[in-house]
C-alpha positions in Angstrom: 27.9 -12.2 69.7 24.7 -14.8 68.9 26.2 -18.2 68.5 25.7 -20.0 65.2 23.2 -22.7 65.9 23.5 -24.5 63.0 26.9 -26.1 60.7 28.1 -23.9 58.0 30.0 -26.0 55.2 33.4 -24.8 54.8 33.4 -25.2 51.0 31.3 -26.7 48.4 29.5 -29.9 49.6 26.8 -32.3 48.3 24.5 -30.2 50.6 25.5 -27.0 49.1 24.7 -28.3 45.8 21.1 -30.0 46.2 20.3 -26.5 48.3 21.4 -24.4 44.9 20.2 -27.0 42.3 16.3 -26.7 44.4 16.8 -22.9 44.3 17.6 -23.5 40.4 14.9 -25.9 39.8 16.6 -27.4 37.0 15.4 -31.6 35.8 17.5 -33.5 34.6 17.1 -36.3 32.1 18.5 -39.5 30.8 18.1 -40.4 26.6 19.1 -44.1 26.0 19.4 -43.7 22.5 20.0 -47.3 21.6 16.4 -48.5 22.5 14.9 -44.5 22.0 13.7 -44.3 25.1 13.8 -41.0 27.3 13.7 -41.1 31.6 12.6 -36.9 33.3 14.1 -36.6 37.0 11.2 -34.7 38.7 12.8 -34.9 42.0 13.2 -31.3 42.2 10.4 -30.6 39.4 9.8 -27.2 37.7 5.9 -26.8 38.0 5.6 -25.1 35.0 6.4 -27.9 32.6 4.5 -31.0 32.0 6.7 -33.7 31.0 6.1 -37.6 31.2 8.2 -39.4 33.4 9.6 -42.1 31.0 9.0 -41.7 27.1 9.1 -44.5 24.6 9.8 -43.9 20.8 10.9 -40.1 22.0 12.6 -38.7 19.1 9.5 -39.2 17.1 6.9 -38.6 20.3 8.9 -35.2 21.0 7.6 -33.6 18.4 4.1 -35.5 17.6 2.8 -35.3 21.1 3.7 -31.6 20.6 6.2 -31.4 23.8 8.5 -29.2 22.0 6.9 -26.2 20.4 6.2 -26.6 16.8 8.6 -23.8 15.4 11.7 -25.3 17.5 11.1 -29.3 16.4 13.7 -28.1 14.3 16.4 -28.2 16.6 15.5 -31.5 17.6 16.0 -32.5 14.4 19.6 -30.8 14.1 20.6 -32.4 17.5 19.6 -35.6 15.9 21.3 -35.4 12.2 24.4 -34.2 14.3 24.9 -36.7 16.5 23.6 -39.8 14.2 25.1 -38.7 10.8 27.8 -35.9 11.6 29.8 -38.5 14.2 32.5 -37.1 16.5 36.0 -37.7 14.8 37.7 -39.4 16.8 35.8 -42.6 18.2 34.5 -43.3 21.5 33.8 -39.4 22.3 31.7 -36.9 23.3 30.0 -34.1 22.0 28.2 -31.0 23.7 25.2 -29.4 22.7 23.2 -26.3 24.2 19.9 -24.8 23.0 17.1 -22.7 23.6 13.6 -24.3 22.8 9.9 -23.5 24.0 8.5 -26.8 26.3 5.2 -28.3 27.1 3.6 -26.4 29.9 1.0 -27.2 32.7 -1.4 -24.3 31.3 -3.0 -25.1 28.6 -1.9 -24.5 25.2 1.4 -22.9 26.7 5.0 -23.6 26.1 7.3 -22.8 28.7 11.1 -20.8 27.4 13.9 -23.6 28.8 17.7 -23.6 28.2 18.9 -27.5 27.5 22.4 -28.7 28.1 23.3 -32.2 27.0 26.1 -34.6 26.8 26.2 -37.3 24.2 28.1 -40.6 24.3 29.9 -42.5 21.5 30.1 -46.3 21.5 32.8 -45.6 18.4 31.0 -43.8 16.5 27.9 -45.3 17.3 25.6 -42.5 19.6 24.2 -44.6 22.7 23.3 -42.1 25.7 22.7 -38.7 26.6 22.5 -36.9 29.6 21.0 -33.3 30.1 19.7 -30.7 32.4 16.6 -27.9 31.6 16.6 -24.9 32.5 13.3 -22.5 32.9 14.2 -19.3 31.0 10.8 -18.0 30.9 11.2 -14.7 32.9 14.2 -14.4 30.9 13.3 -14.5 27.7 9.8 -12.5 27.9 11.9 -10.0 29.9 14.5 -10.2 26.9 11.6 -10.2 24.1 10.4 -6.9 25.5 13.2 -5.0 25.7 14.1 -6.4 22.5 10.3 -4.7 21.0 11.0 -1.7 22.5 14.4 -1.5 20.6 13.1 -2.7 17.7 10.1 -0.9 16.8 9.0 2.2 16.0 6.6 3.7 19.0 4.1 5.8 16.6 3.1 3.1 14.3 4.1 -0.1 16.1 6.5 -1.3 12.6 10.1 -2.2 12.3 12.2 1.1 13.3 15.1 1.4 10.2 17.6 -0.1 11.6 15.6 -3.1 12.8 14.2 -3.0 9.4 17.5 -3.0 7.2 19.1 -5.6 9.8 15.8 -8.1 9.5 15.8 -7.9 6.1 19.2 -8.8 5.5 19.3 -11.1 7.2 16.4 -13.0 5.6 18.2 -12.2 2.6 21.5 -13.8 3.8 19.6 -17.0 3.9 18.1 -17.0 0.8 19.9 -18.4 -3.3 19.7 -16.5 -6.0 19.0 -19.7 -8.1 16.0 -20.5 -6.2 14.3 -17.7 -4.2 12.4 -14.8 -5.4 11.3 -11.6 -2.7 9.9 -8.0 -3.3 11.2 -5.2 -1.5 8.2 -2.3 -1.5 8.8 1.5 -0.8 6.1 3.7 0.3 6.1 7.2 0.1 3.4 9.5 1.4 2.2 12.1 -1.0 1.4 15.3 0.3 1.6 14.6 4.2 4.3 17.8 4.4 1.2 20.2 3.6 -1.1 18.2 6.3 1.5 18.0 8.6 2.1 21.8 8.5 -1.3 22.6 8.1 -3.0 20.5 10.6 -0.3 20.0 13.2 2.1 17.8 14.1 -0.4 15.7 16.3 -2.5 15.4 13.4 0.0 14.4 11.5 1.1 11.4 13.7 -2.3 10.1 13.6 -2.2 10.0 9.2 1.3 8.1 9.8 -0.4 5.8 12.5 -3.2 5.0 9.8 -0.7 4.5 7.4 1.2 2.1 9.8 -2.0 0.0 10.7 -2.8 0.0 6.9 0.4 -1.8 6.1 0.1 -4.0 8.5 -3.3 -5.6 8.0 -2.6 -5.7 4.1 0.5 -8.0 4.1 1.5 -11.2 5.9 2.4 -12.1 9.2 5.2 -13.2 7.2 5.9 -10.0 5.9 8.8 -7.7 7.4 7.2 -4.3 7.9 9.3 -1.2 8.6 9.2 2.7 8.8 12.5 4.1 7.6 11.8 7.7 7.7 9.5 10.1 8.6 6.4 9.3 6.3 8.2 5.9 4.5 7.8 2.7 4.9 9.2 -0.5 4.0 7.4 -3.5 3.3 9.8 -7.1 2.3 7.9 -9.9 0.8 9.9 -13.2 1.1 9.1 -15.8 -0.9 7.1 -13.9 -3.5 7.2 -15.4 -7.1 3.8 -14.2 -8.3 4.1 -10.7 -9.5 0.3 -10.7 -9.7 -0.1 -10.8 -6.0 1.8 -8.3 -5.0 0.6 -5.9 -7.8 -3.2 -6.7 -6.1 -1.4 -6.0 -2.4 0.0 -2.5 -3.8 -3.5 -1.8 -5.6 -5.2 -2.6 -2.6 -3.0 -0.5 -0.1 -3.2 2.6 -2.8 -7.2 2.5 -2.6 -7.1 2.1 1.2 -5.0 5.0 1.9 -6.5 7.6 -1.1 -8.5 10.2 0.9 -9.5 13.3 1.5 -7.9 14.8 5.3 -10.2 17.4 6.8 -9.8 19.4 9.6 -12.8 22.6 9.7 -13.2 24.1 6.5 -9.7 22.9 5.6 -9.5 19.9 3.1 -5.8 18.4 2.0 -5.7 15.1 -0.2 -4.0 12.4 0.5 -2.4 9.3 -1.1 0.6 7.0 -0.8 3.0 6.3 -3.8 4.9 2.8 -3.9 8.6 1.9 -5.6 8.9 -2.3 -6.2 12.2 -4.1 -6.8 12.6 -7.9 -6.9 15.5 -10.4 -5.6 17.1 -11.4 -7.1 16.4 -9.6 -11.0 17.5 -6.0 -8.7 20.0 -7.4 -6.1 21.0 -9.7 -3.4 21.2 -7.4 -0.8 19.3 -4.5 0.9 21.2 -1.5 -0.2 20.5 -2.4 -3.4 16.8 -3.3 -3.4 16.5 -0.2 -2.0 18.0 2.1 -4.1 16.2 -0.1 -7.4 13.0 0.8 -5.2 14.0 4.2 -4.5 14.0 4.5 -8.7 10.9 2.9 -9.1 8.9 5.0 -6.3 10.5 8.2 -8.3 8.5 6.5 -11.6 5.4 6.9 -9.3 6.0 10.2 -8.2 6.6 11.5 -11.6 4.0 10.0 -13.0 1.4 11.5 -10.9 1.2 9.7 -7.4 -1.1 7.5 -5.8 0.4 4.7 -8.1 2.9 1.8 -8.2 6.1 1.0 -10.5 8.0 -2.1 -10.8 11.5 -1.6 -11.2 12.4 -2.2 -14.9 15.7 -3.7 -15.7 16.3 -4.2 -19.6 19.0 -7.0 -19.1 15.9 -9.5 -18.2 13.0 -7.7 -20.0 10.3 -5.7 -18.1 7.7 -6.9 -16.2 4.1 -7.0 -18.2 1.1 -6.2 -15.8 -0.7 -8.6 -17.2 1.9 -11.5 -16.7 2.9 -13.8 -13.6 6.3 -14.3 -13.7 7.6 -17.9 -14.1 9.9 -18.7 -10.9 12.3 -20.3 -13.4 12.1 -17.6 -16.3 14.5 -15.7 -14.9 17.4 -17.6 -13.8 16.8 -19.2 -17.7 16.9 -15.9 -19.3 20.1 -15.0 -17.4 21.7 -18.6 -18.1 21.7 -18.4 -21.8 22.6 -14.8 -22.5 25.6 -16.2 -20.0 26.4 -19.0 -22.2 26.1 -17.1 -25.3 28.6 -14.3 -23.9 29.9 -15.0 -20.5 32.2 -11.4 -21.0 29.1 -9.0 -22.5 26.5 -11.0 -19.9 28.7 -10.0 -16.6 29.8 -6.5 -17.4 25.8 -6.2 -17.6 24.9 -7.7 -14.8 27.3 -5.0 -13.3 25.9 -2.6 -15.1 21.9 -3.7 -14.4 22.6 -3.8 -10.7 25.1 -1.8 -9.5 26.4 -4.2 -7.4 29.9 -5.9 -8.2 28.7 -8.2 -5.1 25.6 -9.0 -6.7 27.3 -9.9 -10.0 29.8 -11.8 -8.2 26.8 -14.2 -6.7 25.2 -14.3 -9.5 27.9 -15.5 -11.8 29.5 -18.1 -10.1 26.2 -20.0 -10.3 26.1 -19.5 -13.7 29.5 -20.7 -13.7 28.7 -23.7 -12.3 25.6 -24.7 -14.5 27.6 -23.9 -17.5 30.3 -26.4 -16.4 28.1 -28.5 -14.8 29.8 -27.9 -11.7 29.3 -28.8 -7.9 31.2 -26.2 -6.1 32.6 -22.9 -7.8 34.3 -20.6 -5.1 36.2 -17.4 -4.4 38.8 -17.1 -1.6 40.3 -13.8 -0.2 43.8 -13.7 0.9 44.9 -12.2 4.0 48.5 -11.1 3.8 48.9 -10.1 7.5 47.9 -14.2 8.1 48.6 -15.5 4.9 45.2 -17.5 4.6 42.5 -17.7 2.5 39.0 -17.5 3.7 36.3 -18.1 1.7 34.0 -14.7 0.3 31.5 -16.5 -1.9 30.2 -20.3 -2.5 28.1 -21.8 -5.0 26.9 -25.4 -4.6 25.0 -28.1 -6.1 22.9 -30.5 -4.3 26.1 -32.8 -4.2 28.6 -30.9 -2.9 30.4 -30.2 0.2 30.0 -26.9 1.8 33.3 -25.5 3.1 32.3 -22.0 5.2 32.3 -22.4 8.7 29.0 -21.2 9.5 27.5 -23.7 7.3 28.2 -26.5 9.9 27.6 -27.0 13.6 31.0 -28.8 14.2 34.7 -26.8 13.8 36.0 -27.7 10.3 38.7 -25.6 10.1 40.9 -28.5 9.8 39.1 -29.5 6.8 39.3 -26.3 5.4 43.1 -26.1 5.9 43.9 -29.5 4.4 41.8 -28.1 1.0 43.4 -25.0 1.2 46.9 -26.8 1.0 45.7 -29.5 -1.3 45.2 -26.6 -4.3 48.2 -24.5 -3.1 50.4 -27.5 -3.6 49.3 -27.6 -7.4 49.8 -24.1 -8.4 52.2 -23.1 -11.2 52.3 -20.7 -13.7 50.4 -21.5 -17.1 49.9 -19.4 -20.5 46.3 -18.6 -18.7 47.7 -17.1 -15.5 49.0 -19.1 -12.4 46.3 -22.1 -11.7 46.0 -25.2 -9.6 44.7 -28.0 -12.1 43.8 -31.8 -11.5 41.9 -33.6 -13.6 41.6 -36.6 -11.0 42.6 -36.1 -7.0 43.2 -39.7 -6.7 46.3 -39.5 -8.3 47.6 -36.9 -6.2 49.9 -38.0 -2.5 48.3 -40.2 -0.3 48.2 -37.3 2.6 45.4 -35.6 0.3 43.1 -38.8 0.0 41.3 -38.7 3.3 40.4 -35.4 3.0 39.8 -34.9 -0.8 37.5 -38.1 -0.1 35.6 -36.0 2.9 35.0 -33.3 0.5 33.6 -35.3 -2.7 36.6 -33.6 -4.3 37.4 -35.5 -7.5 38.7 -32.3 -10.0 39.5 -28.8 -10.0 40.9 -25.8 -11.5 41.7 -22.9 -9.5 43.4 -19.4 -10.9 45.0 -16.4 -8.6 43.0 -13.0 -8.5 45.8 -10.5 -8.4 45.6 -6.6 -8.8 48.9 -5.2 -10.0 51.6 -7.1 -8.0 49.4 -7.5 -5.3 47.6 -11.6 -4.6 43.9 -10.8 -3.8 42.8 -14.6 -4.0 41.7 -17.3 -5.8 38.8 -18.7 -7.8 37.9 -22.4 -8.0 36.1 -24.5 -10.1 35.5 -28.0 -8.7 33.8 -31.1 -9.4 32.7 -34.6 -7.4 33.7 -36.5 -10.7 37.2 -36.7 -12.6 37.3 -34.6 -15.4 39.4 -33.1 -18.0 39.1 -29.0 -17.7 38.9 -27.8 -21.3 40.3 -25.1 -23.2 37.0 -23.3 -22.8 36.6 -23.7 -19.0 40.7 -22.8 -18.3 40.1 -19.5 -20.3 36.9 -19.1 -18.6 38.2 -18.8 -15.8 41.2 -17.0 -16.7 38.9 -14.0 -17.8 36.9 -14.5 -14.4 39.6 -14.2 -12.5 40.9 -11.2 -14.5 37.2 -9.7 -14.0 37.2 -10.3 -10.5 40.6 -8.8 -9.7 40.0 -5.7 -11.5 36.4 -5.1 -11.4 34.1 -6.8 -8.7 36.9 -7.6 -5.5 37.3 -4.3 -3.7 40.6 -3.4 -3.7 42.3 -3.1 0.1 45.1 -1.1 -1.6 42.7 1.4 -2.7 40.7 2.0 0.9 44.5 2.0 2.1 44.9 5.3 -0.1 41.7 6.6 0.3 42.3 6.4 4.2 45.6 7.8 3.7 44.7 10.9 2.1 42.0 11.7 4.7 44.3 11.7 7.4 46.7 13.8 5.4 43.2 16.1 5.1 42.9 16.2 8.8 46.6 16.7 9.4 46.8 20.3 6.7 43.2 21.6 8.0 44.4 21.8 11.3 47.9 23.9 10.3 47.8 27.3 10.4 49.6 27.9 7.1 47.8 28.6 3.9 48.2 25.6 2.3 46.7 24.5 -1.0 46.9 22.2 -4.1 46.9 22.9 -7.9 47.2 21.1 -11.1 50.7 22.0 -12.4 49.0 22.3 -16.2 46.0 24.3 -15.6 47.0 26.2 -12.3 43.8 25.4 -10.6 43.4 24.4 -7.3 41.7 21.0 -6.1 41.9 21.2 -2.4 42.5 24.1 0.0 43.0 23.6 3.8 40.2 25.3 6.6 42.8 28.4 7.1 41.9 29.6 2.9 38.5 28.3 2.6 37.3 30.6 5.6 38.4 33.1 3.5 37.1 32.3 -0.4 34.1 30.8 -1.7 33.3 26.9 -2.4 33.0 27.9 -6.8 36.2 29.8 -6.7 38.4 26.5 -7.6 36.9 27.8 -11.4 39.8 30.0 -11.4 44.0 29.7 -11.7 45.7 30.5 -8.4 47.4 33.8 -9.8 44.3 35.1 -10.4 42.2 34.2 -7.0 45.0 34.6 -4.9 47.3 37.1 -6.5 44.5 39.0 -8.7 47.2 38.7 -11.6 45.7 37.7 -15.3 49.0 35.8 -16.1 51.7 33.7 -13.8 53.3 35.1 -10.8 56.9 36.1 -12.3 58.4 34.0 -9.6 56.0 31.0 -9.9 57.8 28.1 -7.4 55.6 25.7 -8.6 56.3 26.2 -12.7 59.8 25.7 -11.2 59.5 22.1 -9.8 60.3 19.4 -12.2 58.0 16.9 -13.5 58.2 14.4 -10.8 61.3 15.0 -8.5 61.0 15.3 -4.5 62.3 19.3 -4.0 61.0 22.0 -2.9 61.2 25.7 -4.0 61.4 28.5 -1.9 60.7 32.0 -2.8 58.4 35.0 -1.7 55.0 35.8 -3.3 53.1 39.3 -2.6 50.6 38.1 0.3 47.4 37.6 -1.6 45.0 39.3 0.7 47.4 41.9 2.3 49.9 42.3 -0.8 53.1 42.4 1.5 55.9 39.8 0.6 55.8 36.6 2.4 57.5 33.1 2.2 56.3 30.8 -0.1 57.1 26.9 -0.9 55.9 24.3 -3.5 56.6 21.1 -4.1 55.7 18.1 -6.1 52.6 15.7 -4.9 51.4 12.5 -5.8 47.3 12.8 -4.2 45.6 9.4 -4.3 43.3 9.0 -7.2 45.0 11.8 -8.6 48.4 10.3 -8.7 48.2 10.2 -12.6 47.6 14.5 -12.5 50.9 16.5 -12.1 49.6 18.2 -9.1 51.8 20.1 -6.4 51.2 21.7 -2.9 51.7 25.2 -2.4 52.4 26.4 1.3 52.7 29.8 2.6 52.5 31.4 6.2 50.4 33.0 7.7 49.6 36.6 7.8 
């Protein structure tokens, strides 16, 4: 056995740790934050980067000298705004914060992928120090941006696959207000590339949709998410797009580019591409809905004769003139005052319009607000396996406070609980419904004053959203000033919450029963028993299990079970199921001829309340097999 020639540490040790922090190559750096100045360790330096040693005025010379990347300055400026005007809680603290940013590197014009840990110290609440390490990630991250391409993208024509498309998109849209954004969602549909595809070949055929594919791409922005969602459509989203003009001279110039004739020997095909536009937020807030309004639109086009574009029209806010550029504030104008002339008549079509109770639920609370002259209007669901309420949908002014969680860097779910309890402890039933009114917070118990001071919360008014006997919520109006609600605002949102709890809140008691009867589904198409359901009036059957409808056709529920069973022009004269009371629990037993065979065999019915059917006298007829 060789002899060991040299000490190995029985456990961790300083040497052990300079040897992996080398191998790691990480720099370390000191921030003295009182006189802004910043110190780099390049002891063990990372070639890559090039970083001063000591940096004078540094939150400012960060980002003009160009040492962070231009597109990540921003979470400098986070880092900073936390820690100078978002203080820890509790004085004399810490606080932790991790990114990942693009640094200055030693080639030229290149940033280098790094992973920053820092520690910030609190002289009260006063930020003095902070230490950090950097990390290179480069390998990492190009490694991780590949595979992420490759994932993402379509391989024929280089664009968004469909689900990278959808999920880009809405997430873009997650980010964006209804009060103050506008976007266009295009559909593109290729007309006649079935015929050249099955005429020319399927290779031929990928080389139109690659055209197609390079044609969308040079004719929008960089900006622009480009997708393809099926086999010859695309997807094109246009974020910040108030000027209808442009994107009407984007789809005119796309239709021209792509109308051709497609020759291959003495065959010629035409071609052309037919386009469906629907805007955010006039056609929805999310990308379902965009879709489908563009979906309708690009059916315009086909219908119409091809190689042509069609805007959406939507006759709650007028349709869009070819000739016009949209005002960015005609809209949300429009949609204000046919609120405030009929709050009732202007949701239900908004509802209507869209086909969206999400949408309508964004867009009115808004509109609530501005009515009211608001600053936050909200909607909390209620968990009864918790029993908490989370919040499903904010509005804000520019005042208020923001109360969602992923709205702020730090944990506020101690600020959201003492809210929470502040308007539960006001609740009590009122001719409008059961609310949580005050006029002016500071009146209430000193143990609300801190945080109704945190919040800017001076008023509010908050109503239950209930469904039957079941508690689906709340909505709140609130205000940063004292106020008295009036008569008009408390029935207001009375109606709201009426609206809400019946209309636009999806009910979990529903999707309960809707679950519920599936599995029952499941459970009788597995049994080996004919088993089927009728209506008790008409006789007909609704449902049959796998064992009957191997055996009949999918139209024959057209006709009364004595006849398609029993091949009888009147009832059975032993009928169990015109035996079974109107809503009891039995069951009735008797023997019906076999209505394939014609032998006797045993035969029970009972009473059945199905779901969405629970209002039809309905019952379930079982009998065993032959």
């Amino acid at each position: 056995m060789n002899s060991v020639n040299h000490k190995i540490p029985p456990a961790f040790t300083d040497e052990v740790y300079a040897a992996l922090e080398k191998f790691d190559r990480r720099i370390y750096f000191h921030w003295d934050l009182t006189q802004d100045i910043l110190k780099v360790n390049t002891s063990t330096p990372d070639t890559s980067y090039d970083l001063p040693e000591l940096l004078s005025d540094a939150s400012t010379q960060l980002w003009l000298a160009e040492l962070i990347h231009p597109e990540d300055v921003f979470r400098l400026r986070l880092y900073l705004h936390s820690i100078f005007h978002r203080p820890p809680r509790y004085a004399n603290g810490t606080r932790n914060h991790s990114c990942k940013l693009r640094l200055y590197g030693r080639k030229q014009h290149s940033y280098v992928w790094s992973e920053i840990h820092i520690i910030t110290y609190f002289d009260g609440h006063r930020p003095v120090a902070a230490f950090g390490n950097i990390r290179n990630i480069q390998a990492q991250k190009l490694w991780q941006q590949r595979i992420e391409q490759e994932a993402s993208h379509d391989k024929l024509t280089g664009l968004l696959n469909k689900d990278a498309t959808q999920t880009q998109i809405s997430t873009v849209l997650s980010t964006m207000s209804p009060q103050h954004d506008q976007a266009a969602l295009l559909l593109i549909d290729a007309d006649g590339f079935k015929n050249i595809n099955d005429s020319f070949g399927h290779l031929f055929g990928d080389a139109v949709l690659t055209d197609i594919g390079k044609a969308i791409e040079h004719n929008f922005r960089q900006s622009d998410l480009k997708g393809r969602v099926g086999g010859d459509e695309f997807v094109v989203f246009l974020p910040n797009s108030s000027d209808v003009n442009i994107i009407k001279i984007r789809c005119e110039q796309l239709l021209t580019q792509l109308k051709r004739d497609y020759t291959n020997g003495d065959s010629s095909l035409p071609f052309s591409v037919s386009i469906g536009i629907s805007q955010y937020p006039e056609h929805g807030i999310t990308y379902t809905n965009l879709f489908k309004h563009a979906d309708r639109a690009l059916y315009e086009s086909k219908s119409m004769g091809r190689s042509r574009y069609t805007i959406y029209q939507n006759s709650l806010f007028g349709s869009n003139q070819s000739t016009s550029q949209r005002n960015p504030d005609a809209f949300a104008d429009l949609q204000q005052k046919a609120f405030n002339d009929n709050m009732i008549e202007c949701i239900f079509m908004l509802l209507y319009e869209t086909n969206s109770p999400e949408t309508t639920t964004e867009l009115s609370i808004g509109m609530f607000g501005k009515r009211f002259n608001l600053d936050r209007v909200s909607i909390d669901g209620f968990d009864h396996d918790t029993n908490q309420y989370t919040n499903r949908y904010e509005w804000l002014s520019p005042r208020a406070v923001s109360l969602r969680q992923q709205n702020h860097e730090e944990n506020i779910a101690d600020l959201i609980t003492a809210h929470n309890n502040l308007v539960l402890s006001q609740y009590k039933p009122t001719p409008y419904g059961v609310m949580s009114i005050c006029p002016d917070s500071s009146v209430l118990e000193a143990k609300y004053q801190a945080e109704a001071q945190t919040m800017g919360l001076k008023s509010f008014a908050h109503c239950l959203i209930s469904h039957g006997t079941d508690t689906l919520g709340c909505v709140g109006f609130e205000s940063s000033q004292p106020q008295e609600f009036s008569q008009e605002i408390i029935s207001s949102l009375s109606i709201f919450s009426v609206i809400l709890g019946n209309i636009l809140l999806p009910h979990d008691s529903d999707a309960s029963i809707k679950q519920e009867n599936e599995h029952l589904r499941d459970i009788l198409n597995h049994m080996q028993e004919m088993i089927y359901i009728v209506d008790k009036i008409t006789m007909k059957p609704l449902y049959y299990n796998q064992a009957i409808r191997q055996l009949v056709s999918s139209s024959s529920n057209q006709y009364p079970c004595y006849h398609l069973f029993h091949n009888r022009d009147s009832l059975c004269p032993d009928c169990p199921v015109r035996k079974l009371s109107g809503e009891g629990s039995e069951y009735i037993d008797t023997t019906l001829d076999n209505w394939i065979a014609g032998t006797p065999v045993h035969t029970r019915a009972c009473n059945l309340c199905w779901g969405d059917e629970k209002s039809q006298p309905l019952a379930m007829v079982v009998q065993e097999p032959f």
